[in-house]
C-alpha positions as CSV (number, residue, x, y, z in Angstrom):
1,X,0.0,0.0,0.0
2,X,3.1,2.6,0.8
3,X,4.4,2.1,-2.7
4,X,1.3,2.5,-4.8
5,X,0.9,5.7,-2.4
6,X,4.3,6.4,-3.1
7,X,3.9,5.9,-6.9
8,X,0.6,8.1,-6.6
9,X,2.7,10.7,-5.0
10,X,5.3,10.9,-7.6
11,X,2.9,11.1,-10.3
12,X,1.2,13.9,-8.4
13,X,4.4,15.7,-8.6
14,X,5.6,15.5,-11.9
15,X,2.2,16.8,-13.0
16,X,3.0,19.5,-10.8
17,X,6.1,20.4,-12.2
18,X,5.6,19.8,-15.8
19,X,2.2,21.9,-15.6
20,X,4.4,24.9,-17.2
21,X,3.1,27.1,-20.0
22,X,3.0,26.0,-23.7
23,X,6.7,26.9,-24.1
24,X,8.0,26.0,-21.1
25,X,11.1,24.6,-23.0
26,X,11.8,27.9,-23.8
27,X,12.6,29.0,-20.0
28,X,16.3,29.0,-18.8
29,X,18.0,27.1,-16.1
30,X,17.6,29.7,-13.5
31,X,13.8,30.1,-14.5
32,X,13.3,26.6,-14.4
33,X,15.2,26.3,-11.2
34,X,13.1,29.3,-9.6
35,X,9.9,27.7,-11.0
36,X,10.9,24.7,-9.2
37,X,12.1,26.2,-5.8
38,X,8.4,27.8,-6.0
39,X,6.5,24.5,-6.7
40,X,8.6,23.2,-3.8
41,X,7.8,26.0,-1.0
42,X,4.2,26.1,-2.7
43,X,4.0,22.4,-1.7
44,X,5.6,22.5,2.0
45,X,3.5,25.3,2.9
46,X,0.1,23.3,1.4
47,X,0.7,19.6,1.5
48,X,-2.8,18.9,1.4
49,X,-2.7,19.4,-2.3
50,X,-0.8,16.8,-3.1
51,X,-3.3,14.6,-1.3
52,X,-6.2,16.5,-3.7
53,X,-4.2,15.5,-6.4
54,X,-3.6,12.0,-5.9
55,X,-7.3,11.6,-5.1
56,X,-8.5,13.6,-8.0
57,X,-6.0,11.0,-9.9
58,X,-7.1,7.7,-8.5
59,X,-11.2,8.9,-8.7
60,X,-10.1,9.6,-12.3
61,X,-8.7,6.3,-12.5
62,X,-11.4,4.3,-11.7
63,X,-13.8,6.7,-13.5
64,X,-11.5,5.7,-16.6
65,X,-11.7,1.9,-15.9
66,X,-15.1,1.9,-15.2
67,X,-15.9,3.7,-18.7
68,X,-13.7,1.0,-20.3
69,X,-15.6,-2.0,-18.5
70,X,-19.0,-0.5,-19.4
71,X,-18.0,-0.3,-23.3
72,X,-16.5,-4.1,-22.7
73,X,-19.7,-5.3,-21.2
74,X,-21.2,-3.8,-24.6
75,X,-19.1,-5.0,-27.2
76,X,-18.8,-8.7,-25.5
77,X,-22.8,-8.8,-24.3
78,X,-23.0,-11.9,-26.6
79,X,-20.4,-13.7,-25.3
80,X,-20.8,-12.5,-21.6
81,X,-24.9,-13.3,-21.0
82,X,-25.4,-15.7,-24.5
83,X,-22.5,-18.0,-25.0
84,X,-23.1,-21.6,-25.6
85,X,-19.0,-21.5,-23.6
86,X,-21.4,-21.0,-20.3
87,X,-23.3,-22.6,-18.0
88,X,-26.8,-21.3,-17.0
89,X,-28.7,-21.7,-13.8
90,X,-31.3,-20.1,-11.4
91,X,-34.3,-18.7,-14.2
92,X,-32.9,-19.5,-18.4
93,X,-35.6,-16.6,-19.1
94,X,-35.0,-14.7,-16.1
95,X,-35.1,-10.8,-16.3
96,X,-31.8,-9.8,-14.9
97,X,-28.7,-11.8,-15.6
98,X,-25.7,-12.0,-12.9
99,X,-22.7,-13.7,-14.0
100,X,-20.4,-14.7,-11.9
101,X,-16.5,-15.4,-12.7
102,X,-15.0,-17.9,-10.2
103,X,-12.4,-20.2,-9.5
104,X,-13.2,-23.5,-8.0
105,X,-10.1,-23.4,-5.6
106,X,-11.0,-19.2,-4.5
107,X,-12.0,-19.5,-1.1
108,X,-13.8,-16.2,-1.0
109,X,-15.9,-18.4,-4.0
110,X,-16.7,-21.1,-1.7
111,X,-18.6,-18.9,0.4
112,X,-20.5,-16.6,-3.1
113,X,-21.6,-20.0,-4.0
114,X,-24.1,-19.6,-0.8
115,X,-25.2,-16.4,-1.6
116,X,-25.9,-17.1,-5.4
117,X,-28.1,-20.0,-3.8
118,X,-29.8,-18.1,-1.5
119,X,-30.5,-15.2,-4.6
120,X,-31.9,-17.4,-6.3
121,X,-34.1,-19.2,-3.7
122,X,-35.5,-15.4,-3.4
123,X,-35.7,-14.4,-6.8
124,X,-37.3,-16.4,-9.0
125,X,-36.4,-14.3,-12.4
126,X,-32.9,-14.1,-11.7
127,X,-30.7,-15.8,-14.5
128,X,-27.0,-17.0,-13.3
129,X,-24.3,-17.0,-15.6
130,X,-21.1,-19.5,-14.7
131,X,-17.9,-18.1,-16.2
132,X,-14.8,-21.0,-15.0
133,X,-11.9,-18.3,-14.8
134,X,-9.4,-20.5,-12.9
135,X,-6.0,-18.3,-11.8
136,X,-5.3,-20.2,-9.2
137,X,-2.9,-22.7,-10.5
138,X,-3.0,-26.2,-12.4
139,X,-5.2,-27.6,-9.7
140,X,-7.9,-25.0,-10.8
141,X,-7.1,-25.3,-14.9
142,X,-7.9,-29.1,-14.5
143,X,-11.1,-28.3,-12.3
144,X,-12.1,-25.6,-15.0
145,X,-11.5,-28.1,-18.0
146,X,-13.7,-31.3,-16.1
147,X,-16.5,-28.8,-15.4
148,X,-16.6,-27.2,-19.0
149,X,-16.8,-30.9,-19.8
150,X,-19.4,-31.9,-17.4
151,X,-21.7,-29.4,-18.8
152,X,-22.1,-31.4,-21.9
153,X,-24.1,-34.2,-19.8
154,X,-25.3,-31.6,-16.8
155,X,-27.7,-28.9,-17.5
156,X,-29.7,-26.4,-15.2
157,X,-30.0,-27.8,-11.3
158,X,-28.1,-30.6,-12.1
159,X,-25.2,-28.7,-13.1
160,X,-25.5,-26.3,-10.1
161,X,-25.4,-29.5,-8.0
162,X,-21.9,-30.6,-9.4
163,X,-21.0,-27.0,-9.0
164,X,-22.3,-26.8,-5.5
165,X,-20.3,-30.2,-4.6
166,X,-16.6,-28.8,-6.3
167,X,-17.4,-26.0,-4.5
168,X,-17.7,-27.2,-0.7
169,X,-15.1,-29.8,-0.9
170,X,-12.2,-29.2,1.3
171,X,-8.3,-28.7,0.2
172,X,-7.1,-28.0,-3.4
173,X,-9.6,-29.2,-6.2
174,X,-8.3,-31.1,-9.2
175,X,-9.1,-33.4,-11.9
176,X,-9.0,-36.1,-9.7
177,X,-12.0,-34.6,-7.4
178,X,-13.9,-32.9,-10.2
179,X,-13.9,-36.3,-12.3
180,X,-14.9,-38.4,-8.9
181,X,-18.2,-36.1,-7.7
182,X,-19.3,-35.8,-11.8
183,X,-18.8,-40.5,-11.7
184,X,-20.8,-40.0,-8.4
185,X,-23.5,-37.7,-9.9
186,X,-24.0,-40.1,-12.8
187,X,-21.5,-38.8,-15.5
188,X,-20.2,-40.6,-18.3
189,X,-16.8,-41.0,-17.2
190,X,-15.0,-42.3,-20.9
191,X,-17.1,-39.4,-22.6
192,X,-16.3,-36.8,-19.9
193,X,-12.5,-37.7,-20.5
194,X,-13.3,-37.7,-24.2
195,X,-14.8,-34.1,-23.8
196,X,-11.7,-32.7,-21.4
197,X,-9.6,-33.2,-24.6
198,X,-11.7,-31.7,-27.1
199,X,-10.8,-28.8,-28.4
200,X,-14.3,-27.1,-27.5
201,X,-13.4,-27.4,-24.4
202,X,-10.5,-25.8,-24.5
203,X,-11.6,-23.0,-26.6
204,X,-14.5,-22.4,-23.9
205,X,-12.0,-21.4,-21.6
206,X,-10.1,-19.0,-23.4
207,X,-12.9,-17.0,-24.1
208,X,-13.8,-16.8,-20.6
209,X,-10.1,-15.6,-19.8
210,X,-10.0,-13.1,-23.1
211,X,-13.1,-11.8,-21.2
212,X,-11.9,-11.1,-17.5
213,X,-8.9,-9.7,-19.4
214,X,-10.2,-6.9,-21.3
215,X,-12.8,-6.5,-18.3
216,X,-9.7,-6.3,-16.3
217,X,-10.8,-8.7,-13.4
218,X,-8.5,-9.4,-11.0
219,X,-9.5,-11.1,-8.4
220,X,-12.7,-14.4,-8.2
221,X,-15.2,-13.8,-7.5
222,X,-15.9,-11.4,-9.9
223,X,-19.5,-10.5,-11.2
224,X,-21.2,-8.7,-14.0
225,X,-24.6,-7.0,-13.9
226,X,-26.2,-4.8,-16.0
227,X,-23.4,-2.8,-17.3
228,X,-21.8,-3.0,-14.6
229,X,-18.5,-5.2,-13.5
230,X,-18.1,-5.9,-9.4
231,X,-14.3,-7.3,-9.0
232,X,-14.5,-8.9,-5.5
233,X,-16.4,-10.9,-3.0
234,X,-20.1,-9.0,-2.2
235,X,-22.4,-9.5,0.4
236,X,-26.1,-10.6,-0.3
237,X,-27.4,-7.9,0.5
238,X,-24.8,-5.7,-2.0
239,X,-25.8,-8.3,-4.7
240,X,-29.1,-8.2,-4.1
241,X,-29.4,-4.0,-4.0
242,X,-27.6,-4.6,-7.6
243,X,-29.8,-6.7,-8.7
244,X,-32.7,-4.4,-7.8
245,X,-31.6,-1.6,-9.1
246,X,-30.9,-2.8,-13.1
247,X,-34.2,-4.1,-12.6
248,X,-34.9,0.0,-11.5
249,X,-32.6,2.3,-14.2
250,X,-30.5,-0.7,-16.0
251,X,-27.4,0.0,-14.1
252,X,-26.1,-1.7,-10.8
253,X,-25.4,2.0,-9.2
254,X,-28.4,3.8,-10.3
């Protein structure tokens, strides 16, 4: 945190310095090095504008990022809500979509997977949208690659219930486990391993990762709504006021 203040800090202060007339180039040494001495003694004396600047920076920031997400979420709205690359649970027809990008080894997932239950238990026109974005090692690529595979043979709840299961194991998830709990749920092993190599598969995946990319998600769980991109773990009761309000103005923050 003290070196991306730090970093903020500088950049605040080369803005400040550089913020010379048009031809600034123009000014000698001793100008430049009066300008300077002033920005200096200007700075001492009112350190709380470097604070204004930095926040006026980092509210710009995310301002910028959010702008880039929202145009994202618009050019990729087919491949975000619609692709056949996706699992789909809670309401197929449901009036507001959530998806949801996880990783079946992201502990702060484990515990979302309770709150997508419980939204859905309470609203029946919710549609959920599974995104495998596994960035948590090998364990969670061969996880991701079962699970795409599972979906051929699992649809709707029964595809939530494998999902549920991966989800409240406990330790590191693999193929191994993944494989097991779809054999226990009635799965097809030879065409499930079949369907891990397939190319389809592996093509599923990279379009969820080309997606959290240019959405610029860095963390699981990580949602979309509306046009609007959460990066993070969120409370029911956040989702849920989300929710509510692109069902009110379209937007998560109306």
């Amino acid at each position: 945190m003290l070196s991306k203040w730090m970093g903020r800090l500088a950049v605040a202060a080369a803005v400040a310095f550089f913020a010379l007339p048009s031809r600034a180039t123009d000014l000698t040494n001793e100008q430049k090095e009066q300008f300077g001495k002033f920005i200096h003694d200007y700075l001492i004396s009112h350190p709380e504008v470097i604070k204004e600047a930095v926040e006026e920076l980092d509210k710009r920031e995310k301002a910028a990022e959010a702008a880039d997400r929202e145009k994202t979420i618009a050019e990729d709205a087919a491949k975000l809500f619609h692709s056949q690359n996706q699992a789909v649970v809670g309401n197929p027809d449901g009036d507001v979509t959530l998806v949801e990008f996880f990783d079946y080894n992201c502990a702060y997932c484990r515990q979302s997977v309770g709150i997508v239950q419980k939204l859905m238990e309470t609203d029946p026109k919710l549609r959920v949208v599974l995104k495998d974005y596994a960035i948590l090692g090998p364990d969670s690529v061969e996880a991701a690659e079962v699970a795409t595979a599972a979906r051929q043979q699992f649809k709707g709840p029964k595809f939530w219930e494998y999902h549920k299961r991966l989800l409240s194991g406990r330790g590191h998830v693999g193929k191994a486990q993944a494989v097991a709990i779809a054999k226990e749920l009635g799965a097809d092993v030879d065409q499930l391993e079949r369907d891990i190599k397939s190319p389809a598969t592996h093509a599923a995946l990279a379009e969820v990762d080309g997606l959290a990319e240019k959405l610029r998600l860095g963390a699981t769980p990580s949602f979309v709504v509306g046009a609007d991109a959460l990066v993070g773990a969120f409370s029911l009761t956040e989702l849920k006021a989300r929710i509510d309000n692109v069902r009110k103005c379209g937007k998560a923050a109306c």
